[in-house]
C-alpha positions as CSV (number, residue, x, y, z in Angstrom):
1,X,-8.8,-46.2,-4.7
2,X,-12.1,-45.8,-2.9
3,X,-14.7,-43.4,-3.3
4,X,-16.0,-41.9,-0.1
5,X,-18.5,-39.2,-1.6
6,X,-19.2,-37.4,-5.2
7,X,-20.9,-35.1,-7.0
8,X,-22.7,-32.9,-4.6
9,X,-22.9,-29.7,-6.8
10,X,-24.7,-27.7,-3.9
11,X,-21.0,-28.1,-2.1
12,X,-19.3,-27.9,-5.2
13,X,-17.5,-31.5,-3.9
14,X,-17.1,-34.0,-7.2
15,X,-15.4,-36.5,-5.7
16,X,-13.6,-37.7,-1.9
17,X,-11.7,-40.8,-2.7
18,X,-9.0,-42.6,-0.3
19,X,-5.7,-42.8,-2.6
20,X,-2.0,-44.3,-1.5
21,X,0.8,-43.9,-4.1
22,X,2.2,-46.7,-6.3
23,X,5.1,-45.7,-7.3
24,X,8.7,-46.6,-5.5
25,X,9.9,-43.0,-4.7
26,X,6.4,-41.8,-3.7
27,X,5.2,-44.8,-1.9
28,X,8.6,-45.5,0.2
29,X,8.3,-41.5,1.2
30,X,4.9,-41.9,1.7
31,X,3.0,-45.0,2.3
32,X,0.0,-43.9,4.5
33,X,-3.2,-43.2,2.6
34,X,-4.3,-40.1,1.3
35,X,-7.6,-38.2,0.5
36,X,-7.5,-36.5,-2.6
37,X,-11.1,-34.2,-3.0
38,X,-11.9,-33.2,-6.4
39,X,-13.9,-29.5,-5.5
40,X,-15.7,-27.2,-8.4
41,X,-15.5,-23.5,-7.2
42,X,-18.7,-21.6,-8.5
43,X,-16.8,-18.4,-7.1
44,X,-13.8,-18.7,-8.8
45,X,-15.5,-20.6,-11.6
46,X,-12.6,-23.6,-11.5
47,X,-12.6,-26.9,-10.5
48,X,-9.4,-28.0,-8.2
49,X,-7.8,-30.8,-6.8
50,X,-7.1,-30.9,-3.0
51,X,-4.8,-33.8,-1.1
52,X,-4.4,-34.5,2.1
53,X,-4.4,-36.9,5.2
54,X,-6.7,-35.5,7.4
55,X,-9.6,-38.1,7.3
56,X,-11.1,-37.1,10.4
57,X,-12.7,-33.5,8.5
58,X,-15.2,-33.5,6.3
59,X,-14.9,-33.5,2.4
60,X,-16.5,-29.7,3.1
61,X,-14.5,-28.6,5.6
62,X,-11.4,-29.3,3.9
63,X,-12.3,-27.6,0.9
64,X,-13.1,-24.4,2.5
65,X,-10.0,-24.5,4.4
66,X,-8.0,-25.0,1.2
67,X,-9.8,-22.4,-0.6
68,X,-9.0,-20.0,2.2
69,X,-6.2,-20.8,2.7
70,X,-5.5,-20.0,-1.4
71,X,-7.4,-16.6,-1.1
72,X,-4.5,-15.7,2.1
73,X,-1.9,-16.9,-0.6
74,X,-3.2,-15.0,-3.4
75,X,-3.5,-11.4,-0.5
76,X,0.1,-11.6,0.0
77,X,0.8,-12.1,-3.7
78,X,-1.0,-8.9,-4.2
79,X,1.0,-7.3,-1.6
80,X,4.3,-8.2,-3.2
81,X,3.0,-7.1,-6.4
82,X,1.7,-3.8,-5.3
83,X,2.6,-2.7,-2.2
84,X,6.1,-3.6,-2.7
85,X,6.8,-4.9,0.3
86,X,9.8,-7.1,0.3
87,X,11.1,-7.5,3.9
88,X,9.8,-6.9,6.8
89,X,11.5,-4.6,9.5
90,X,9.9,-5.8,12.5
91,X,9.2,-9.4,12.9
92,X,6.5,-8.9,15.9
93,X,2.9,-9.3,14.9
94,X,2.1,-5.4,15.8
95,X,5.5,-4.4,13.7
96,X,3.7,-6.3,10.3
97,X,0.5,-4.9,11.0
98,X,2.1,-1.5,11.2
99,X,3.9,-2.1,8.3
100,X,1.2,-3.4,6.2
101,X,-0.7,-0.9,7.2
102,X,1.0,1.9,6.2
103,X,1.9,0.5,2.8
104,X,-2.0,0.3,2.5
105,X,-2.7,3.6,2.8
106,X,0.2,4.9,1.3
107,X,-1.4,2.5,-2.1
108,X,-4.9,4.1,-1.0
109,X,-3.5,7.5,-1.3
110,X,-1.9,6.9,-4.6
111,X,-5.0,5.1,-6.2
112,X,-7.1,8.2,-4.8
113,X,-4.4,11.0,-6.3
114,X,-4.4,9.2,-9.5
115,X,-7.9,9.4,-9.8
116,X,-9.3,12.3,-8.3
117,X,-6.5,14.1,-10.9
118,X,-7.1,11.9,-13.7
119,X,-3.6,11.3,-14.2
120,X,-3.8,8.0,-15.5
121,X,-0.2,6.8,-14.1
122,X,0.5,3.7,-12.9
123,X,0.3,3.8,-9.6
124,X,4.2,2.2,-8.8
125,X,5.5,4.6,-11.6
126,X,3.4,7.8,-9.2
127,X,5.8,5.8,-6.1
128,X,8.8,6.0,-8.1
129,X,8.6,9.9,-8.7
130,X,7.4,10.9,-5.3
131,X,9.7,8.9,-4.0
132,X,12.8,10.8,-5.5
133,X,11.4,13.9,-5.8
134,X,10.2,13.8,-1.2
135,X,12.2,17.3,-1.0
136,X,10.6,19.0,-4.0
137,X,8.4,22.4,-3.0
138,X,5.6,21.5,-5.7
139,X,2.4,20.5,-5.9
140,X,2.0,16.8,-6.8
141,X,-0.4,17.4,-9.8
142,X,2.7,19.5,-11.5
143,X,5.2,17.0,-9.9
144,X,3.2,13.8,-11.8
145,X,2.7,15.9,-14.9
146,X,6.1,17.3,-15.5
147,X,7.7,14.2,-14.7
148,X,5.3,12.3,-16.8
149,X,6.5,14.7,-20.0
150,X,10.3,14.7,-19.1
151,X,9.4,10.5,-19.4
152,X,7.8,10.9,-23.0
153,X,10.6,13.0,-24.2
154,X,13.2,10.9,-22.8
155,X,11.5,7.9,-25.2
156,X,11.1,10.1,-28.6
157,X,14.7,10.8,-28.0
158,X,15.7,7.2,-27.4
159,X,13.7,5.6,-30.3
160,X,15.0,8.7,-32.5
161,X,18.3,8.1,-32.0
162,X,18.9,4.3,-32.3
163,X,16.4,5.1,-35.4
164,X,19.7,7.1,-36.7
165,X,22.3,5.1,-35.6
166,X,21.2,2.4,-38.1
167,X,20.8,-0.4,-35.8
């Protein structure tokens, strides 16, 4: 193992060493050297552990591509989580824009309902009843509420009766 560069806390770079695995698995899949970058993230207030075998880039470079490229992965893990998005209809770049797009505003919209009525609803729940109730001639501050109170009646019933049923 050779150390190339360390501790630069104005980069937040702790240590660049050249590594090659030892092991029989790892070594026969992989027998090249390796750079493995020890990074401290002042940001994200975590320290993290980068590999690869680009030598050619800087110990910098290759932690800011890494820690972009984990800010991309955790975007669309906030788009599964909250925009719902699970498949994609188009495939084209302007189709997933589109798409994106639209499930953005449509969370915008639902963010902005939920407060401006000060509903306090989760905002997939809010999705869920709009969603079901699209042909309903009402506005959406009764809709939310009165759906909201047919849900808390539905649980006092619930709890009430497997309460009774001696379970």
């Amino acid at each position: 193992m050779e150390n190339k560069h360390h501790n630069t806390p104005s980069t937040g770079v702790m240590a660049d060493q050249t590594i090659k695995f030892t092991g029989v698995g790892t070594k026969k899949r992989y027998p090249d050297a390796l750079r493995r970058i020890f990074f401290y993230d002042t940001e994200d207030n975590g320290p993290f552990v980068f590999y690869t075998n680009n030598m050619a880039l800087s110990t910098e470079e290759i932690a800011l591509t890494y820690k972009y490229r984990r800010r991309v992965e955790l975007f669309f893990k906030w788009i599964k989580q909250h925009l719902h998005v699970k498949e994609f209809y188009g495939t084209t770049e302007n189709a997933v824009k589109i798409q994106l797009y639209c499930a953005i505003i449509t969370y915008c919209l639902f963010a902005i309902s939920d407060r401006r009525m000060k509903l306090d609803i989760d905002i997939y729940e809010m999705s869920r009843i709009i969603s079901i109730s699209l042909l309903e001639q009402m506005p959406l501050g009764d809709l939310l509420v009165l759906e909201k109170a047919k849900e808390n009646l539905q649980s006092v019933t619930q709890l009430s009766l497997i309460f009774f049923s001696g379970h």
